[in-house]
C-alpha positions in Angstrom: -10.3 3.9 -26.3 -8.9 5.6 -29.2 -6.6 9.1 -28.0 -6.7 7.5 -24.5 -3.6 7.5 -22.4 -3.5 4.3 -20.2 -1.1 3.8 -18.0 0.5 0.5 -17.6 -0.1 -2.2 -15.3 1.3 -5.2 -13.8 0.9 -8.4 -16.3 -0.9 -10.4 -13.2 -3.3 -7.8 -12.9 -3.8 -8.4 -16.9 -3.8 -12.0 -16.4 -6.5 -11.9 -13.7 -8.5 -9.2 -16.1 -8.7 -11.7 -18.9 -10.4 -14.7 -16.5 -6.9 -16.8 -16.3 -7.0 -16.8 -12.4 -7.4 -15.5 -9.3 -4.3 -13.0 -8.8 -2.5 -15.4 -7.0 -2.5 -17.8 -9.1 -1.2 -15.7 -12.3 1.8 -14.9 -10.0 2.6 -18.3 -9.7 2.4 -18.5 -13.4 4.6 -15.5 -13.9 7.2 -17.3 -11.5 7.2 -20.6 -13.2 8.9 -18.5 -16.3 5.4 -19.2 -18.8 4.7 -15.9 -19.6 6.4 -13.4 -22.1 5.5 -9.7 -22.9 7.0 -8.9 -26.5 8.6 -12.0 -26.7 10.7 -11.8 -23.7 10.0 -13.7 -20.7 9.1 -11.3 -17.5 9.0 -11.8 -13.8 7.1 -10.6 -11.1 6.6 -7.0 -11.2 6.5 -6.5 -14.7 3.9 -3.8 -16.6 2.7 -4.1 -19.5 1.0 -1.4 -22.1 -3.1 -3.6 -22.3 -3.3 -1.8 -25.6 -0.4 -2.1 -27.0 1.8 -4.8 -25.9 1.8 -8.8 -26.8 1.1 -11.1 -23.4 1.8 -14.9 -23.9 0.8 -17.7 -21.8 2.7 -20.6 -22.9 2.6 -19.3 -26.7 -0.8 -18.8 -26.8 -1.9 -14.6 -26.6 -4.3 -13.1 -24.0 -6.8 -11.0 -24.8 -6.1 -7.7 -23.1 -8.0 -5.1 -23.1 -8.5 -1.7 -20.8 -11.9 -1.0 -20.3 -12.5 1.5 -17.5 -15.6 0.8 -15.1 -16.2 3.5 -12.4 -19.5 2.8 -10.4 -21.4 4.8 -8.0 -23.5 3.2 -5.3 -25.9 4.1 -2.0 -24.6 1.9 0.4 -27.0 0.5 2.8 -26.3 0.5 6.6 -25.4 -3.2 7.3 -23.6 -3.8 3.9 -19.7 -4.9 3.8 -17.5 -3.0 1.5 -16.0 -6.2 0.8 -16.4 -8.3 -2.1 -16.5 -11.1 0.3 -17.2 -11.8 3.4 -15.9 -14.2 6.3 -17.1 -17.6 5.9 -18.9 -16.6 9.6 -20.3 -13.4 7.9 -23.4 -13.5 6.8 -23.9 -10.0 6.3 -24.4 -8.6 2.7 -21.4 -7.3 0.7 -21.4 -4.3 -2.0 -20.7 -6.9 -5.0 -23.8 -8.6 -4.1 -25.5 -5.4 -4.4 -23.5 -4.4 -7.7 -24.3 -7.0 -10.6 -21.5 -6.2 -13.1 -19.1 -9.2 -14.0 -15.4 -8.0 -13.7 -13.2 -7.3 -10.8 -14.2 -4.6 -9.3 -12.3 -2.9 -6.1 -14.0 -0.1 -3.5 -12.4 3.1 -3.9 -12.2 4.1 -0.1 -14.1 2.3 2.6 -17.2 2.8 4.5 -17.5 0.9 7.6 -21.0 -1.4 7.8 -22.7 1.4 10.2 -22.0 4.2 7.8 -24.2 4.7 4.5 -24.2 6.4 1.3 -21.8 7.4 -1.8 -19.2 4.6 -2.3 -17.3 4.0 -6.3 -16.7 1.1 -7.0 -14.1 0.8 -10.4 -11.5 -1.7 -11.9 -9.0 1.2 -12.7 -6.4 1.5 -10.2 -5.1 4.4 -11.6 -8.3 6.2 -11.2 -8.9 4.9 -7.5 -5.2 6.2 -6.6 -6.2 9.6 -7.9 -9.2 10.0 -5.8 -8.5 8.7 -2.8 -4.7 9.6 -2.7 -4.6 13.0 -0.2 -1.9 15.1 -2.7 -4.5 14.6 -5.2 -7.2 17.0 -3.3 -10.8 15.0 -4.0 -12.6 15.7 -0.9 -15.3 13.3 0.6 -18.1 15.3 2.0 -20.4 13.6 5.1 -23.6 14.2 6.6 -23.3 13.5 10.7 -25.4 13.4 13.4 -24.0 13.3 16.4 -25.3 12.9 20.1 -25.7 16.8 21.8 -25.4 20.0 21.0 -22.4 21.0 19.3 -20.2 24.3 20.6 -18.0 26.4 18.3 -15.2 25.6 20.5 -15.8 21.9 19.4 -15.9 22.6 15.9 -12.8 24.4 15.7 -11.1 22.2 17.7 -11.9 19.3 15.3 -11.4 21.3 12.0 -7.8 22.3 13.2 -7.2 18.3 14.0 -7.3 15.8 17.4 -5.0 13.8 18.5 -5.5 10.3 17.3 -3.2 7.5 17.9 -0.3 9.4 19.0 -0.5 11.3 15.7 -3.1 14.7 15.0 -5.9 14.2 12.2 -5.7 16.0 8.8 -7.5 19.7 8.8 -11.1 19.3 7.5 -13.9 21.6 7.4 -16.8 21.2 9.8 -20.5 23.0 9.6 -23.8 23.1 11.8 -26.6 22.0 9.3 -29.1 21.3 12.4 -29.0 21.3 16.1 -31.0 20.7 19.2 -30.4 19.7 22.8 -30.5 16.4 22.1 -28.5 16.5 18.6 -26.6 18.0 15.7 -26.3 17.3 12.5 -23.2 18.6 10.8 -21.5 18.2 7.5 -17.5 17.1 7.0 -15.4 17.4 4.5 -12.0 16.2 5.3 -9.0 15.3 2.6 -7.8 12.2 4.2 -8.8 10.5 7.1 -8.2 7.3 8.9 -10.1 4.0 9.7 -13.9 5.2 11.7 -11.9 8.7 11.9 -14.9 10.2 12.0 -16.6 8.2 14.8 -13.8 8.0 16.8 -13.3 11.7 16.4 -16.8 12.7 17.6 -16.5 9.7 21.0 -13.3 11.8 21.3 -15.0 15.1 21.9 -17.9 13.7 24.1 -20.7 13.1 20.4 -20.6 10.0 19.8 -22.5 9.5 16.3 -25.6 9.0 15.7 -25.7 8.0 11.7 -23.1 9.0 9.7 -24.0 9.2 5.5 -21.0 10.2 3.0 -22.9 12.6 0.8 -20.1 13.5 -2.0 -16.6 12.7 -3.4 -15.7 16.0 -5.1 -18.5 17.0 -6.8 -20.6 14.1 -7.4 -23.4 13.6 -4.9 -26.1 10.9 -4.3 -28.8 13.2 -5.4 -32.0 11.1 -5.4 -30.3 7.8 -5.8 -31.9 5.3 -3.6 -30.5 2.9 -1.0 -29.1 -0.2 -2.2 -29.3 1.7 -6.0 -26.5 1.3 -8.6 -25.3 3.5 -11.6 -22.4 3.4 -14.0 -20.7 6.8 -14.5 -20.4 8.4 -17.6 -17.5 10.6 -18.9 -18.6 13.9 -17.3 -19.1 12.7 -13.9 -16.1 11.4 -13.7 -15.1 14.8 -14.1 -16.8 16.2 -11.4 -15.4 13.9 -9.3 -12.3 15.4 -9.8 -13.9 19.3 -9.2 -12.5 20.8 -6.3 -15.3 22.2 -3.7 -15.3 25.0 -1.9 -15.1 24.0 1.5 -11.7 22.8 -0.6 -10.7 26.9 0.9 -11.6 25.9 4.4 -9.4 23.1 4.7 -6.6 24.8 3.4 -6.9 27.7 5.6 -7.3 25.4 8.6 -3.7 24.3 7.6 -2.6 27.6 7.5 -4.1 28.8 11.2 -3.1 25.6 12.4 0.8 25.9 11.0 0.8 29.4 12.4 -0.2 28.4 16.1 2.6 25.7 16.1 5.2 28.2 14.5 4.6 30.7 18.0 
């Protein structure tokens, strides 16, 4: 960790890090006035440096420590990204599928339908940088989609659709296959909303088919199995953070779409 710059975090996030409690229950610890950071006693909200800075419980020092865990997995079809389920759930979750002791958080969502790339990490900073839309990490999908898809449909959903009384992000739509029956196209949008995606394609008369995210920035599934698990090293984390060049498209889809409001 040496020559890393890590940001702070809230002291109940610490707390739950170093196996005191559930979250919850290190809040309630904060509020009874039992903890201290550098000697002083802190309330709810509080950050705290897990390097560098001294966390009491009662007098006694927690061991904190910042060790960054980012995780990339093939989701299954039928799996929860939850690390729980409903009590009346019994469908599979992705910690069940991930054996790594820890808290560990989704970065994104894929709905149980949808497949492929999903991280999985306990560093909140590094989650808010890729999924964050300022930040620019794309999330590339492969789609099929019921029909045969026109270049008026296309370009209609690459400049946006109206979507709960609000118009979807830009995004960057291409024809990888297609046949009477079906198409299969790839996406790569910014941002997006809950089942965008699927609700976007009912919208324009193709409802899909299978939907697989392939890519967050630059790192793909490349022959990673379903249901498979690997921890990333240094320089895929990197290319997660890689700008693609369908990155181009988006951008100019802004633009066009800017333009055509401005007349």
């Amino acid at each position: 960790m040496e020559g890393r710059d890590v940001p702070q975090q809230r002291v109940q996030k610490l707390m739950a890090q170093a196996d005191i409690g559930s979250r919850r229950k290190c809040e309630k610890i904060i509020s009874s006035g039992r903890v201290q950071v550098n000697g002083k006693v802190i309330g709810l909200g509080a950050k705290a440096d897990p390097l560098k800075d001294v966390i009491l419980i009662d007098g006694v020092r927690i061991k904190t420590s910042f060790d960054s865990i980012c995780i990339v997995v093939n989701k299954p079809k039928g799996v929860l990204t939850t690390n729980r389920a409903a009590p009346d759930d019994d469908r599979p979750t992705i910690r069940e599928l991930v054996e790594v002791p820890g808290h560990l958080f989704p970065v994104g969502r894929l709905d149980a339908d949808s497949e492929g790339l999903l991280i999985l990490t306990n560093d909140g900073e590094l989650a808010n940088r890729l999924s964050h839309p300022r930040y620019e990490h794309t999330k590339t999908y492969k789609v099929t989609v019921k029909g045969k898809v026109t270049r008026e449909t296309i370009e209609a959903w690459e400049s946006g659709v109206w979507l709960d009384d609000s118009r979807t992000a830009a995004c960057s739509v291409r024809t990888l296959q297609s046949t009477k029956r079906s198409t299969v196209l790839r996406i790569v949008m910014l941002e997006g909303r809950k089942r965008q995606i699927r609700r976007v394609a009912m919208l324009l008369g193709h409802p899909v088919m299978r939907l697989v995210r392939t890519h967050i920035g630059q790192l793909g599934l490349g022959t990673l199995r379903k249901g498979a698990w690997y921890q990333l090293d240094e320089d895929e984390i990197k290319a997660l953070q890689t700008p693609v060049r369908e990155l181009a498209d988006i951008r100019r889809a802004r633009r066009e779409r800017k333009r055509k409001a401005a007349r």
